[in-house]
N, C-alpha and C positions, 0 to 999 in steps of 0.2 A: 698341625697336620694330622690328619687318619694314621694311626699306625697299621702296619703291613697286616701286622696281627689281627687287631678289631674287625679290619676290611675283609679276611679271609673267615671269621668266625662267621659275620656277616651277610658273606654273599648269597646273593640267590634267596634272600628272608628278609620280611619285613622289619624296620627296626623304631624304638622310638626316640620320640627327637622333642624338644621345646619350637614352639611356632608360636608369631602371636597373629591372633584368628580374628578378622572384624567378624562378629556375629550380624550387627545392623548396621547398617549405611548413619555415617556421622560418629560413630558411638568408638571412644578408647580401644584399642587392639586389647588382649587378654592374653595373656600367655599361659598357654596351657599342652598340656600334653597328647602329640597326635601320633600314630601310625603312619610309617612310611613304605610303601610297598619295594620291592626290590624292581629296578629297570627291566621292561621287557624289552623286546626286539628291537632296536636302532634306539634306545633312549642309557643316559647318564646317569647314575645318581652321584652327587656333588655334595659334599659338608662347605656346607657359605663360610667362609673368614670372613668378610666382611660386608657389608651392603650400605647403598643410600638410599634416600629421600626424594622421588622426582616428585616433579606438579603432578603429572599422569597418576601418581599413587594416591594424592588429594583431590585430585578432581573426581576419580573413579570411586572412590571412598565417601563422598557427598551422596552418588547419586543413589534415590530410593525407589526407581519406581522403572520399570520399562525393559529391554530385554535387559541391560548394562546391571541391572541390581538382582547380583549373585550372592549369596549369602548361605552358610557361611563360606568366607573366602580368605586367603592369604594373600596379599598384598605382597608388593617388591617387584620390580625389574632392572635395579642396574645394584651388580653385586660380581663376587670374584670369589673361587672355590679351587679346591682339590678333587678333582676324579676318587670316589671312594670305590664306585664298580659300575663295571658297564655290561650291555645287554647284547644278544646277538647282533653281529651285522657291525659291531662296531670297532671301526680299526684307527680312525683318525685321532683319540687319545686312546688313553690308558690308567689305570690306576695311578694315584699318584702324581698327575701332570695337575700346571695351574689352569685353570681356563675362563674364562670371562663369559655367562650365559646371556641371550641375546634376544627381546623382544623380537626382532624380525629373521623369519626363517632364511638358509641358504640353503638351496639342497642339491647347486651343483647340476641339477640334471635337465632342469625345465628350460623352456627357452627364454623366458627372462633373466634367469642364471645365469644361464650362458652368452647373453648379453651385455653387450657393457654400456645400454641405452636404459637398461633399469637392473634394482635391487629388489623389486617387487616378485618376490617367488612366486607361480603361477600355480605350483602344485600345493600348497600352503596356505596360500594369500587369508584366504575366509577365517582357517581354523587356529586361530593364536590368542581366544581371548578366555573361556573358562577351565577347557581340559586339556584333557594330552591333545595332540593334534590327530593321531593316526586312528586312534580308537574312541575316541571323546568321551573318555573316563578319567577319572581321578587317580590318582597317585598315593592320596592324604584322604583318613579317616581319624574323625575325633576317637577318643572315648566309648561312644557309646555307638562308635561303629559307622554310622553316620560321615556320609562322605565331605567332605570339604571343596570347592572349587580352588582352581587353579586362576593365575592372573596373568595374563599376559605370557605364554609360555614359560615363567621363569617360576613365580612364588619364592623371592628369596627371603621371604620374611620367616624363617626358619631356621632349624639349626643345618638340616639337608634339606634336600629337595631330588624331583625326577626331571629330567629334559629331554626335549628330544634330541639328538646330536648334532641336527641342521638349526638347531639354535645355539651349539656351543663354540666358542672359537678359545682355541691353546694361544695360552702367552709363553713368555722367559718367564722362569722363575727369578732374574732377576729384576722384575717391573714390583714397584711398592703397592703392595697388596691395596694400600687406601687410596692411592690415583689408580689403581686400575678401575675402581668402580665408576668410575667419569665415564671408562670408556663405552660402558653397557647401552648409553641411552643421551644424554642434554650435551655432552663437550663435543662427543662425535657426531650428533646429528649438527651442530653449530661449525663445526671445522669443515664437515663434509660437503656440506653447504657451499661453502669459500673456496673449498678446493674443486670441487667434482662438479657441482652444478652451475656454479654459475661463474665458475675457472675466474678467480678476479686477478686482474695483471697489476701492473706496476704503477703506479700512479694514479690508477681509479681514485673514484670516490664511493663511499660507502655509507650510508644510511642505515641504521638497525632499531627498530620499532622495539623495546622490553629488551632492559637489561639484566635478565636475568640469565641462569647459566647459561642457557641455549644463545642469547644472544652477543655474551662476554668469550662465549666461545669464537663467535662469528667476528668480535672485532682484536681478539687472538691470531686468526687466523688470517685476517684482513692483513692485518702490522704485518706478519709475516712475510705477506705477498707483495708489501711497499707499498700499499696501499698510501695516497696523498693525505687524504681525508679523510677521516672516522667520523661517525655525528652518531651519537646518541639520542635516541630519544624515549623518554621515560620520565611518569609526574611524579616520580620518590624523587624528593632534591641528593638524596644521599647518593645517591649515582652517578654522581658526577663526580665525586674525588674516588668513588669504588671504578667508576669507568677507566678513568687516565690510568689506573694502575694494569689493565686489560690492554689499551692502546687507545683505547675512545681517543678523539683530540679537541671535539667540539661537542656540545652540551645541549638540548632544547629542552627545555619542560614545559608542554604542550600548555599547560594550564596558566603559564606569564607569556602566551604569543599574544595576548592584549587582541585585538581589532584582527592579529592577521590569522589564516589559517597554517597547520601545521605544515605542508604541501610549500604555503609559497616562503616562508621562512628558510626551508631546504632549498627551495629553488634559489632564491637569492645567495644561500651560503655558497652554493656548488655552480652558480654561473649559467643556472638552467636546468638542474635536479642533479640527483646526483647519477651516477654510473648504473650504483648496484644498490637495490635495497632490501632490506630481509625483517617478513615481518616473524616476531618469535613472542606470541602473546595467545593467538586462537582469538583475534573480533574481527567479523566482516568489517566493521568500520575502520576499525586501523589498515586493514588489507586495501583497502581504495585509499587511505590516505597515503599508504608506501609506496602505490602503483603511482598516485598521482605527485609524488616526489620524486619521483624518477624521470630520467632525460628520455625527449624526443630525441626520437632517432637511433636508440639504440639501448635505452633504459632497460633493466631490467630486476621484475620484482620476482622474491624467492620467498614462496609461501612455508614459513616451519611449525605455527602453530595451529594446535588443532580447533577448529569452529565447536565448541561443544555446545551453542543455540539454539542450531538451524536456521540461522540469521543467512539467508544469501545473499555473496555477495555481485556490488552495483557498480561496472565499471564505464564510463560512457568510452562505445565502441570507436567515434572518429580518433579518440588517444591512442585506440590500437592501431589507426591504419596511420598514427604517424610514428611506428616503426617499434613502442613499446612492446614488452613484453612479459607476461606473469605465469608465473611458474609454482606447481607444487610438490615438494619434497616430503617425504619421510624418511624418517632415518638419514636426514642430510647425502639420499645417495649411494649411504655408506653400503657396500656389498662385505658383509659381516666378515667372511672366512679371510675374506685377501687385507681386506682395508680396515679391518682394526689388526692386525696382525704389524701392518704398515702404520699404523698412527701409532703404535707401542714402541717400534723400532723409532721411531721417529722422534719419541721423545726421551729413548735410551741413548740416542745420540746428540742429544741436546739442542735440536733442533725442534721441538717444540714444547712451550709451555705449558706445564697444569696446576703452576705453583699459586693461589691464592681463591681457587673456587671450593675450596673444604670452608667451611667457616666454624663447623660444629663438629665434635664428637663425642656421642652417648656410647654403654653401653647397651646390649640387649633387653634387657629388663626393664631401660629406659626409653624405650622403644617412641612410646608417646610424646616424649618431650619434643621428636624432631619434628614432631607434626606441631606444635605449641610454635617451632623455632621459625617454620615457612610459615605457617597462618599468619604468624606477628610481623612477616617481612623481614624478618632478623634475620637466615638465611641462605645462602648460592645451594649448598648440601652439606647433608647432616650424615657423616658416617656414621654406621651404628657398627657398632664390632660384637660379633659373636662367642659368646660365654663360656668354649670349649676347655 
């Protein structure tokens, strides 16, 4: 943690800090030495303890060509910090609090905010993906002066970082710094899911398209709800003994459904589809095939992954007028400031699981290896812990 001291020598000046910076799209992070500006008006600056690994950091890390390819950029979004200094206007932390920084803004004031029909801030929405959001400039300068993009409001690939505040939410200092990084972005969009969108009861059935954390999250959360039926479905065969330890209860690996399709496999398990299905992969084609395992009459499919194709998707319309229903989520729902605050408490009281989605931990310097650990399928997230 910051000491009092460094934070006061600190304030109100820029400082430096180790970052590791993709220069091109595909290419090993580098770590190297940048400038951190001090927080202006309604923004954080935070020293990371620790950060993970999402798909979202590899997928956006590929791309070379179109608005999405910003370079250079600092990568990161699910990570957990100490408040080092904050900027005008900001009262909800303070130096020295733990806080969890948060891809999707809250800001309390818009009328989505203030909605409990969405988590989609109005005032925000556009501006979360290279710079600050208020003034769309940078925070981070290399070297040679030269600014650095930002990622996804957070950039926790750092040793600090700037935020804006409607991105930050306070925990207990007593949550473990390494589960708290879950909660930034893949366990809370997967739980949120379960809980908030598509509220699953007690004896449903559950279908979850990608077992990975997003979707280990979803059958987490399912068991929780007493959920009857779990079904996995995923072509890594390893998923099926990683499943049951999540709650999975049933298994498919689309690729031995022999003659049948993935759709009627589910139907047959579930007596007609199942209840609830949640696709957590990002392919238009898997998104019709969740929709079309799901029950007449009352089915319902919960979109969590992102399309990154432009593949649209094809659903034939007489399915919907027999009562199904498909739905799209970000952020599983989760309304940042209240409902991870709530999923922390939740699992301080041991009422909810986060025990076996770590599967890795690097150092900082090792930064690359966790990109080696998800490319190879090896695994859920890779804390990386920072070198303070």
């Amino acid at each position: 943690m910051a000491s009092r001291s460094d934070s006061q020598v600190n304030f109100g000046k820029p400082i430096r800090c180790k970052a590791a910076v993709c220069r091109k799209a595909g290419e090993p992070l580098i770590i190297e030495e940048v400038e951190l500006d001090p927080p202006k008006a309604w923004e954080v600056r935070i020293k990371i303890l620790c950060t993970a690994l999402c798909h979202s950091d590899v997928t956006c890390w590929k791309i070379d060509s179109g608005p999405g390819a910003k370079f250079p950029r600092i990568f990161g979004h699910e990570a957990v910090g100490v408040v080092e200094s904050v900027g005008e206007h900001v009262e909800e932390v303070k130096e020295g609090d733990l806080v969890v920084p948060v891809f999707l803004a809250n800001c309390g004031e818009c009328s989505d905010c203030k909605s409990p029909k969405s988590n989609m801030c109005s005032k925000f929405r556009s501006k979360w993906f290279d710079n600050m959001p208020r003034d769309g400039t940078s925070r981070f300068r290399d070297m040679k002066g030269e600014a650095v993009y930002h990622f996804m409001s957070v950039s926790s690939f750092s040793e600090y970082t700037v935020v804006d505040f409607t991105h930050v939410v306070k925990i207990s200092h007593e949550f473990p710094v390494d589960k708290a990084c879950l909660l930034s972005c893949g366990v809370s969009t997967g739980v949120g899911a379960v809980w908030k969108v598509a509220d699953v009861e007690e004896g449903s059935t559950v279908a979850i398209f990608g077992l990975g954390t997003v979707g280990l999250a979803v059958a987490i959360a399912a068991k929780q709800r007493g959920a009857s039926k779990i079904i996995g479905i995923d072509l890594n065969p390893d998923k099926l003994e990683l499943g049951k330890r999540f709650g999975v209860t049933d298994f498919v690996n689309p690729s031995t459904c022999k003659e049948k399709s993935v759709s009627e496999v589910i139907k047959e398990m579930t007596n007609g589809g199942a209840d609830y299905c949640f696709e957590c992969i990002g392919l238009a084609s898997l998104m019709a095939d969740a929709f079309n395992s799901s029950r007449d009459g009352w089915g319902k499919t919960v979109i969590l992954g992102v399309e990154m194709h432009g593949s649209p998707l094809t659903l034939n319309p007489y399915h919907l007028m027999y009562g199904k229903t498909v739905i799209g989520s970000l952020f599983g729902g989760i309304k940042p400031k209240s409902d991870v605050p709530f999923l922390a408490k939740t699992y301080l009281d041991k009422k909810l699981s986060l025990d076996g989605f770590i599967s890795h931990e690097v150092g900082f310097e090792d930064i690359n290896k966790a990109f080696d650990y998800l490319l190879e399928g090896k695994s859920l997230r890779c804390i990386i812990r920072m070198d303070h």
